[in-house]
C-alpha positions as CSV (number, residue, x, y, z in Angstrom):
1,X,22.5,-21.9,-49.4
2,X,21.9,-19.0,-47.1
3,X,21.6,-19.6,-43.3
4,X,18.1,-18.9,-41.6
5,X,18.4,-15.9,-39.8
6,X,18.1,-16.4,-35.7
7,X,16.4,-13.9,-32.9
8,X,17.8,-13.8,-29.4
9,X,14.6,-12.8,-27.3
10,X,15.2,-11.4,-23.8
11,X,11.9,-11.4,-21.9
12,X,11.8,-9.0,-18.6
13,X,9.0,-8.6,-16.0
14,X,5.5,-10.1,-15.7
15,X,3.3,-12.6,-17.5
16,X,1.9,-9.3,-19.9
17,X,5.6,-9.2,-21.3
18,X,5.9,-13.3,-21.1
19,X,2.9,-13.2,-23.6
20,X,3.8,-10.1,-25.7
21,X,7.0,-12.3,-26.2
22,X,5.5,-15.6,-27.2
23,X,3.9,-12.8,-30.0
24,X,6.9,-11.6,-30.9
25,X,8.2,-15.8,-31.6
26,X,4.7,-15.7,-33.7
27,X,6.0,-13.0,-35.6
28,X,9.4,-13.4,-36.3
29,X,8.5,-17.6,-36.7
30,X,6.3,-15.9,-39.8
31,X,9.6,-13.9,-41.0
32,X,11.3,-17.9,-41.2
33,X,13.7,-16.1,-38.4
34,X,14.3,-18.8,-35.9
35,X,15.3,-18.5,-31.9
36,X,18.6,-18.7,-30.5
37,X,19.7,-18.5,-26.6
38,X,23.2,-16.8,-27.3
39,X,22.9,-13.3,-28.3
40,X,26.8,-13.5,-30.2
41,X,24.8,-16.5,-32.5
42,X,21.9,-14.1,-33.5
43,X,21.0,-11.6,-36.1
44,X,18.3,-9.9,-34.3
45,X,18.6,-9.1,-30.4
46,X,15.2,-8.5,-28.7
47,X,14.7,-7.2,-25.4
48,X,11.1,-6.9,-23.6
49,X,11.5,-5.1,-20.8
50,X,9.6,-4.2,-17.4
51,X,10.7,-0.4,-15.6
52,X,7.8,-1.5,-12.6
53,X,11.0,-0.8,-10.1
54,X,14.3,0.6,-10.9
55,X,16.3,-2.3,-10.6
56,X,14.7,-4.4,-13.7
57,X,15.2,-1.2,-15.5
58,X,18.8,-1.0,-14.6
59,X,18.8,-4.8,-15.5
60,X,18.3,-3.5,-19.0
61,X,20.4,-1.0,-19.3
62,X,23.3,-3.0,-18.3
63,X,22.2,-5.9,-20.6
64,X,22.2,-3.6,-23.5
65,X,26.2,-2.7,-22.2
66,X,27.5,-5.7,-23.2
67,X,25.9,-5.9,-26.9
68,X,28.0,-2.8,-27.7
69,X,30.8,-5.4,-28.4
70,X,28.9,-7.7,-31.0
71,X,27.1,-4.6,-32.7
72,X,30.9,-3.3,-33.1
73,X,32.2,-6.7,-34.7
74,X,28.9,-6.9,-36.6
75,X,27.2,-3.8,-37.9
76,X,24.4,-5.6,-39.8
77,X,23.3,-7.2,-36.5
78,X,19.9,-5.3,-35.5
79,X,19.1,-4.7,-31.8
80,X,15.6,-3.5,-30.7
81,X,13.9,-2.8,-27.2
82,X,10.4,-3.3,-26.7
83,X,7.8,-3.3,-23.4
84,X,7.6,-0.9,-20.6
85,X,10.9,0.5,-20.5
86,X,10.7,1.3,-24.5
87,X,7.2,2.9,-23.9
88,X,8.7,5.2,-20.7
89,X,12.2,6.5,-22.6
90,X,11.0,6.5,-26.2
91,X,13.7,8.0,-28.9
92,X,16.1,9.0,-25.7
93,X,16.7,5.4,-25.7
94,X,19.0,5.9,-28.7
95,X,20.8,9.2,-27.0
96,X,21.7,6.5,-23.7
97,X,22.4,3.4,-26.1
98,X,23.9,4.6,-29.5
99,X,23.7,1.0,-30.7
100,X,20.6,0.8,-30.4
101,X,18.5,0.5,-34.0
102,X,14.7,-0.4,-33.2
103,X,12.5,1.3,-30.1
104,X,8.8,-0.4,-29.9
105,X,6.3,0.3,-27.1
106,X,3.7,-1.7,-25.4
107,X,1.1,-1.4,-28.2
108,X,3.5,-1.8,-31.1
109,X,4.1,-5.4,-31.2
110,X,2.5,-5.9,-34.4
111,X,4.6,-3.4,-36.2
112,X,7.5,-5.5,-35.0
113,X,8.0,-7.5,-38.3
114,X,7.9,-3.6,-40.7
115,X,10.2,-2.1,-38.1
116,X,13.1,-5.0,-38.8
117,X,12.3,-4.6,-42.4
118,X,12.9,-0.7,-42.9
119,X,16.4,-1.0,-40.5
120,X,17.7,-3.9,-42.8
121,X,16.9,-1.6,-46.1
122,X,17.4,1.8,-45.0
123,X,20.0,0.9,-41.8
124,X,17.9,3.7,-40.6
125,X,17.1,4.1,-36.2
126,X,13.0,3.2,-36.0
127,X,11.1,4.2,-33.1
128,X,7.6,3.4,-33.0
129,X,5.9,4.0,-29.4
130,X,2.2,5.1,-30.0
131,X,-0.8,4.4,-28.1
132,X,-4.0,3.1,-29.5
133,X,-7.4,3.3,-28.2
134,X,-8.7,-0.3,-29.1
135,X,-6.3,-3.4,-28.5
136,X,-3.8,-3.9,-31.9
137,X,-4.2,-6.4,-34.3
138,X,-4.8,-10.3,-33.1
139,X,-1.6,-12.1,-32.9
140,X,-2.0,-15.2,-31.2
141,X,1.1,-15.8,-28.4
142,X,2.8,-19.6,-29.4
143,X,1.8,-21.9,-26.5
144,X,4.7,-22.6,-23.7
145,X,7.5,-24.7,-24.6
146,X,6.1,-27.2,-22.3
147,X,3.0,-26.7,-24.6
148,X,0.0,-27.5,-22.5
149,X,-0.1,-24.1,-21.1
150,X,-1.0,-20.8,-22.9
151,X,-1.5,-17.1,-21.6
152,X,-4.0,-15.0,-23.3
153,X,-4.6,-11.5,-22.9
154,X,-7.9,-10.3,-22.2
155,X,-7.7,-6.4,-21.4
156,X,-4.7,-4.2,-21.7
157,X,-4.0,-0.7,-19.8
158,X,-4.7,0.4,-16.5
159,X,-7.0,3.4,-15.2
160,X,-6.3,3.0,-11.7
161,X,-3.4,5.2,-11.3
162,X,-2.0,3.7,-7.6
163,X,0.4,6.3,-6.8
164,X,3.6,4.4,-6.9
165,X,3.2,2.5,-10.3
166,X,4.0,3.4,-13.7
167,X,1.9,0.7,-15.3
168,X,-0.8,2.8,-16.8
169,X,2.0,5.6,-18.4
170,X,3.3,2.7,-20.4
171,X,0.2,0.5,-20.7
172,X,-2.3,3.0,-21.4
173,X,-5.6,3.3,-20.3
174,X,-7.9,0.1,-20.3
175,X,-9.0,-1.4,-23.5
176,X,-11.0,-5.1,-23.4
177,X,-10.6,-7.5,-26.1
178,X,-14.2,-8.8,-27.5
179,X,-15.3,-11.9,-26.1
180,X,-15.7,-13.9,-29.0
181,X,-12.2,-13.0,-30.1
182,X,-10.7,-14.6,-26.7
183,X,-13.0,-17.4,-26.6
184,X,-11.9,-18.0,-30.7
185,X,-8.0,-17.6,-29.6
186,X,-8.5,-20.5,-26.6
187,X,-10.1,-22.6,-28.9
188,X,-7.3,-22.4,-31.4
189,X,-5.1,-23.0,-28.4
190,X,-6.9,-26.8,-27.2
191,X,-7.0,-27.4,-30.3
192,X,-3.0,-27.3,-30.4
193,X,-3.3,-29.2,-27.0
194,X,-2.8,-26.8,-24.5
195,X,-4.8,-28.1,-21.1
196,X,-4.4,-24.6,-19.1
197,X,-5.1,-21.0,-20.5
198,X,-4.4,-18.2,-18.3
199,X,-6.2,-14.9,-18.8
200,X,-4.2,-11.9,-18.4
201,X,-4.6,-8.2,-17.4
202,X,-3.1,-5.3,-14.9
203,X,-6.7,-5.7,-13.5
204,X,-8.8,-8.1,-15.4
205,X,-12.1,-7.3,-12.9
206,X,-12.0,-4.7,-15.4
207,X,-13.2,-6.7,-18.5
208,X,-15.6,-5.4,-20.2
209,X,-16.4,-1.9,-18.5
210,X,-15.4,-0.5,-22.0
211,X,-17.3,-3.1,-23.9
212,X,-20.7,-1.8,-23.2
213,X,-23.0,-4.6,-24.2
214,X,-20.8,-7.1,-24.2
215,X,-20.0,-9.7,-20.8
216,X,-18.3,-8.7,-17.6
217,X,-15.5,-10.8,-16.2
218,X,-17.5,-13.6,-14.7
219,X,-19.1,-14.0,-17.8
220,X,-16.7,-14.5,-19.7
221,X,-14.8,-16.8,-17.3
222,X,-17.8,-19.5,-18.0
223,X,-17.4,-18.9,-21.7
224,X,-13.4,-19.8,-21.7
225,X,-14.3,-22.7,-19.3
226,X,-16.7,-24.3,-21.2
227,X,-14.2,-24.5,-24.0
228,X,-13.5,-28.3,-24.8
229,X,-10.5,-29.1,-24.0
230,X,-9.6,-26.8,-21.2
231,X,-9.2,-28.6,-18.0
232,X,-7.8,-25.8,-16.4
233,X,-8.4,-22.1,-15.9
234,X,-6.3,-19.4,-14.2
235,X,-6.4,-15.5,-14.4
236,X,-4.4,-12.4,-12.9
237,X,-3.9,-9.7,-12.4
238,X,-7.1,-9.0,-9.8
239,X,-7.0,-5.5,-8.0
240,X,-9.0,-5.7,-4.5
241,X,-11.1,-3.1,-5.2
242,X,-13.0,-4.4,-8.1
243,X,-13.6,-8.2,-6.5
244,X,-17.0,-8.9,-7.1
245,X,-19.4,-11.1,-5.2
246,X,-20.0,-11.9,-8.8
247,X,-16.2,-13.7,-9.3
248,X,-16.0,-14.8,-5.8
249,X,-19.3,-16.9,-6.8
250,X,-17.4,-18.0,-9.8
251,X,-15.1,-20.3,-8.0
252,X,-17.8,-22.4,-6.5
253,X,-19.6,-22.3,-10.1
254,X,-16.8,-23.2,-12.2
255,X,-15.2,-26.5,-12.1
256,X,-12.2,-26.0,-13.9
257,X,-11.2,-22.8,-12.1
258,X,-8.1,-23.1,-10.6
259,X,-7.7,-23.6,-7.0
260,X,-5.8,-20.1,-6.6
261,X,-6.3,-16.3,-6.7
262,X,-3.4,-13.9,-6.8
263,X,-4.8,-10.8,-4.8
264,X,-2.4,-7.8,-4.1
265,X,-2.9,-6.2,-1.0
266,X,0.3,-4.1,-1.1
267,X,0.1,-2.9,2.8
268,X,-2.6,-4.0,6.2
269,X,-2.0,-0.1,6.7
270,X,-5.2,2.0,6.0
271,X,-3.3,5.0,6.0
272,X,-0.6,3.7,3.4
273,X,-3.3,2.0,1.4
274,X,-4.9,5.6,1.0
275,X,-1.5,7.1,0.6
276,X,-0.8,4.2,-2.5
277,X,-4.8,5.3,-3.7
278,X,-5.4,1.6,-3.5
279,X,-9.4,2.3,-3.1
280,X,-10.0,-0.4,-0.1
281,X,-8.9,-1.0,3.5
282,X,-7.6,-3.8,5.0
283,X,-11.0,-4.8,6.7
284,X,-12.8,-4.5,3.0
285,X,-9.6,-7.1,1.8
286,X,-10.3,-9.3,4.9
287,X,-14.0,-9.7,3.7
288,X,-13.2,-10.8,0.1
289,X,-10.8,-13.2,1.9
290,X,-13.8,-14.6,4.3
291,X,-16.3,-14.7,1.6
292,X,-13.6,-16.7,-1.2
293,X,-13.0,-19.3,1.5
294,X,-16.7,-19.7,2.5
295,X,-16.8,-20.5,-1.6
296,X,-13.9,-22.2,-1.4
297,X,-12.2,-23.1,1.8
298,X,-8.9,-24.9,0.4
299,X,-8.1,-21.8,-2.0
300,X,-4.3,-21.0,-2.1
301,X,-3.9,-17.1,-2.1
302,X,-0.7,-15.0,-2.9
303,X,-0.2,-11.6,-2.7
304,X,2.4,-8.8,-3.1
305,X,3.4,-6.4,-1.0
306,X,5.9,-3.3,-0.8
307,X,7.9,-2.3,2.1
308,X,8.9,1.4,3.0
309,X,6.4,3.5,1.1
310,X,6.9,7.1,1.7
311,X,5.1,7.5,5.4
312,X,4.7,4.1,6.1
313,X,6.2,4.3,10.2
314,X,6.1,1.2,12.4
315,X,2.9,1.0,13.4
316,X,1.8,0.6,9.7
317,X,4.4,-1.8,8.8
318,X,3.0,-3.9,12.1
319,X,-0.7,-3.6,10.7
320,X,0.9,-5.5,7.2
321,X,2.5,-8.3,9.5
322,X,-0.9,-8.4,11.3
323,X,-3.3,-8.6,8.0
324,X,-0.4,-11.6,6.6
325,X,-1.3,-13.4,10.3
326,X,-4.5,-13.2,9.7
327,X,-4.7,-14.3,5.9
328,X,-1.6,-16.7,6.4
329,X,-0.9,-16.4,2.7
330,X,0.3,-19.8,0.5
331,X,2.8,-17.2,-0.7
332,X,4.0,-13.6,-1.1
333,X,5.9,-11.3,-3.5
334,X,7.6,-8.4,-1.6
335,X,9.6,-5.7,-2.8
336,X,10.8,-2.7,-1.0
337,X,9.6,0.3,-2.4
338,X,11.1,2.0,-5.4
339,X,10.6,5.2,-6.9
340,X,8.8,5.5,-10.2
341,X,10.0,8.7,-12.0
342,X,6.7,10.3,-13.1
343,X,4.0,8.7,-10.7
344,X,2.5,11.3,-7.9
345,X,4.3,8.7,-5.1
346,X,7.7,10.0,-6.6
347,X,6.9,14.1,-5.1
348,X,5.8,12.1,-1.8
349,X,7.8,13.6,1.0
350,X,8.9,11.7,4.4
351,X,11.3,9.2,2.5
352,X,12.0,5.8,4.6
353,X,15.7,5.2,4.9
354,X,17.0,1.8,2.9
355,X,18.4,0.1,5.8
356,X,15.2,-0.2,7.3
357,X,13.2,-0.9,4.1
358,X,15.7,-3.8,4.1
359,X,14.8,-4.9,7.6
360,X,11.0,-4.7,7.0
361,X,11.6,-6.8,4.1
362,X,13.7,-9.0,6.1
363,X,10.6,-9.4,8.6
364,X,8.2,-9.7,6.2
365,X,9.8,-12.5,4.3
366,X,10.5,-14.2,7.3
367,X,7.1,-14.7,8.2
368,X,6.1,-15.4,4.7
369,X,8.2,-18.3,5.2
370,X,6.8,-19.7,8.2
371,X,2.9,-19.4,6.3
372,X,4.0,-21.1,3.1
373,X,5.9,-23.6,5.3
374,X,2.7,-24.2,7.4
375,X,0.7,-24.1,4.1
376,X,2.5,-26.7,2.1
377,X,3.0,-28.8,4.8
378,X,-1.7,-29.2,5.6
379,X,-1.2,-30.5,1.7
380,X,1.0,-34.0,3.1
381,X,-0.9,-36.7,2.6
382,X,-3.4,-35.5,-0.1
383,X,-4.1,-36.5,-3.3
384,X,-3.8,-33.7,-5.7
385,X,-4.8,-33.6,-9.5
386,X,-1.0,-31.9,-11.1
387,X,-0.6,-31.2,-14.3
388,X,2.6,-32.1,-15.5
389,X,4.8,-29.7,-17.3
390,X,7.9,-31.2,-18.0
391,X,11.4,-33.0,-16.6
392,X,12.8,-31.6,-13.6
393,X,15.7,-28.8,-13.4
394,X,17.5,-30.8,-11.1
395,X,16.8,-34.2,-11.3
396,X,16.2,-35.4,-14.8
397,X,14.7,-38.4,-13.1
398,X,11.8,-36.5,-11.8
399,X,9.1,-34.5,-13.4
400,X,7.5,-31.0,-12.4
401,X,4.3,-29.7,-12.7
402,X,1.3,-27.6,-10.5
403,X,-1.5,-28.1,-9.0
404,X,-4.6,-26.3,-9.2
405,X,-3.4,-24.6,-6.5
406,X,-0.2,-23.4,-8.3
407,X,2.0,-25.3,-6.5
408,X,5.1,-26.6,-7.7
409,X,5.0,-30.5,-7.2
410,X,8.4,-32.6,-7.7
411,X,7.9,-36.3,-8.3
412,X,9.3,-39.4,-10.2
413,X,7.3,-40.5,-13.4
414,X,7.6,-41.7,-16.8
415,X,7.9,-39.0,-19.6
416,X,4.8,-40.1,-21.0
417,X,3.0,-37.9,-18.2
418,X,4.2,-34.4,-19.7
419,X,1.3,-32.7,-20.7
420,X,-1.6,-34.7,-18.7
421,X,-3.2,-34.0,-15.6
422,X,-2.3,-37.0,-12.9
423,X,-3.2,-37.9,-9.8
424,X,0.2,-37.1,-6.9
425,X,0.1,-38.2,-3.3
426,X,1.9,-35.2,-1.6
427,X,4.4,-36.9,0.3
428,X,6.9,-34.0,1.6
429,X,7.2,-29.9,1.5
430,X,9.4,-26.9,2.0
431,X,8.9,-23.3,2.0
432,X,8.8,-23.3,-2.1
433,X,7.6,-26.9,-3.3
434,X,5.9,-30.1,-2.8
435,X,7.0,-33.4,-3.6
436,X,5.0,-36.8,-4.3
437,X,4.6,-39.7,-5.9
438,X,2.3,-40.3,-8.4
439,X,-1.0,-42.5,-8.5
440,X,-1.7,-45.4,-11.0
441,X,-3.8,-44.5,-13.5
442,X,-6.9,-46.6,-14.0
């Protein structure tokens, strides 16, 4: 009897790619290929990559190093590259990796399964990078392995063009998905008992601007919360610019909206913010802030940030620290700046040396810290509903899950709780987690 062929699936980058590769599992699930989490055991490598800064490109590139070996002791074994960095290098991926047999861009996931089936009967090289103007075919993503939570994506592409990112060259340009179609996927995902759908997109207050008749974002926020079974509902990726009064009302409307909104505000530096094309300034940010937390007061918010950005002197990088004082952020992602071959912020002049990108960064996180610290710690002695997503990593004894804040919480409970939402007494904090003890149910 013939073994079941296995996939080793590499997933780089942000929850797009995370989502793109619970299509790919879909997919290859469909071709009776199963999953396997040591490339040297697999017949098909996979990776889906992110080139949003040049070191998780150059992750890639050295990744694909070391499969030279196997694809040398087993020339039958395909390899294939897929995402951002597939959609940026195209067919010169094969000229840098010659063992390279399959190339698939951002819109070509679908074609995934026809791709593997002309390398294994022609042992031919298959690059399929193309852009569409309406989103591909419908493959649903399989739910996460913890299997209560689900990302769905809602619009695809970009049209912003923010002068350091390379997001809409791979992307595309924005492209909603129908309503009905999302609300019909989220449906099919309680039904498999998934609790928490998040809704995905480089800037989701775009849904719907290409749709003409059909619902905004808001709108279609009420129509996924309304769907039964769905206790809880999350969404990024929300630029600053397009934050409506509209979904700012949503979170005192909408019951099941999650505690939380991921807002990137990239620099407090007006000037740098222009430079970046961002389309706000940091008192047009600080007014969405005010007016979420009249909505709601409690609401965690995380941002990014980058550090260094061609021009930014110190006074700029002081007006960041000054906006993060006066936000106090639940938590931050920072990044020092990196250049994007391509994007008009690459043939930016005025360069900021590395060493002291690497001390802003320093700075910044330091005082991140301090918020989240101060943060976690007003959430001792609360009671908060967690939904519980599995055993912990380091304690076997404990169990892990989020609140609707998106907040790791760590306490001890009976297996029997993965996959429900509980009541937790916070009981303790650090910079990166709470911890608690959970509640009897009644």
């Amino acid at each position: 009897m013939e073994r079941s062929k296995k996939m080793y699936l590499k997933t780089f980058g942000c929850q797009m790619n995370d989502a793109d590769s619970s299509k790919i599992k879909n997919l290859m699930s469909n071709m009776n290929i199963d999953t396997t989490s040591d490339p040297k055991d697999a017949d098909i490598i996979l990776l889906n990559t992110c080139s949003i800064r040049w070191k998780a490109e150059h992750k890639v590139y050295s990744m694909l190093g070391t499969f030279k070996d196997i694809k040398k002791a087993r020339p039958d074994i395909i390899i294939g590259v897929g995402g951002c960095v597939a959609q940026q290098e195209q067919d010169e991926m094969f000229r840098k990796v010659p063992h390279l047999d399959i190339v698939f861009g951002t819109h070509n996931v679908h074609r995934l399964p026809e791709m593997i089936s002309r390398v294994q009967a022609e042992r031919c090289k298959v690059e399929e990078t193309n852009f569409f103007d309406r989103p591909e075919p419908l493959v649903y993503p399989a739910p996460e392995e913890d299997g209560v939570r689900a990302f769905v994506n809602i619009i695809r592409g970009c049209n912003n063009y923010c002068t350091y990112c390379i997001v809409p060259y791979v992307r595309g340009r924005e492209a909603s998905r129908s309503s009905a179609e999302i609300v019909d996927e989220v449906k099919s995902l309680a039904g498999c008992g998934v609790k928490e759908v998040t809704l995905l997109g480089q800037n989701v207050n775009s849904y719907g601007n290409d749709l003409g008749g059909d619902i905004g974002f808001p709108g279609l926020l009420k129509k996924v919360a309304d769907v039964e079974g769905i206790t809880r509902l999350r969404f990024t990726t929300s630029h600053p610019k397009d934050l409506s009064d509209g979904l700012i009302e949503a979170f005192g409307e909408i019951e099941n909206l999650a505690n939380h909104l991921h807002l990137p505000v990239q620099s407090g530096s007006d000037k740098v913010l222009a430079a970046m094309k961002r389309g706000y300034t940091a008192a047009s940010y600080m007014k969405n802030v005010e007016k979420l937390r009249k909505v709601r007061p409690d609401i965690a918010i995380s941002t990014d940030m980058i550090v260094g950005f061609p021009g930014e002197e110190d006074s700029d990088f002081q007006k960041t620290l000054a906006l993060m004082k006066e936000v106090v952020y639940d938590s931050a992602f920072s990044f020092k700046y990196s250049v994007r071959p391509g994007t008009a912020a690459a043939k930016l002049q005025d360069a900021v040396p590395d060493d002291l990108k690497s001390e802003r960064l320093a700075s910044l996180q330091s005082l991140q810290k301090k918020h989240s610290i101060v943060r976690n710690e007003a959430e001792e002695g609360t009671v908060q509903m967690v939904l519980v997503e599995g055993v912990g990593r380091k304690h076997s004894s404990f169990l892990t899950g989020r609140t609707s804040g998106n907040k790791v919480v760590n306490f001890a409970g009976a297996d029997e709780f993965v996959g429900q939402i509980v009541p937790v007494k916070i009981t303790g904090s650090t910079a990166n987690a709470l911890k608690g003890e959970v509640l009897h149910l009644n």
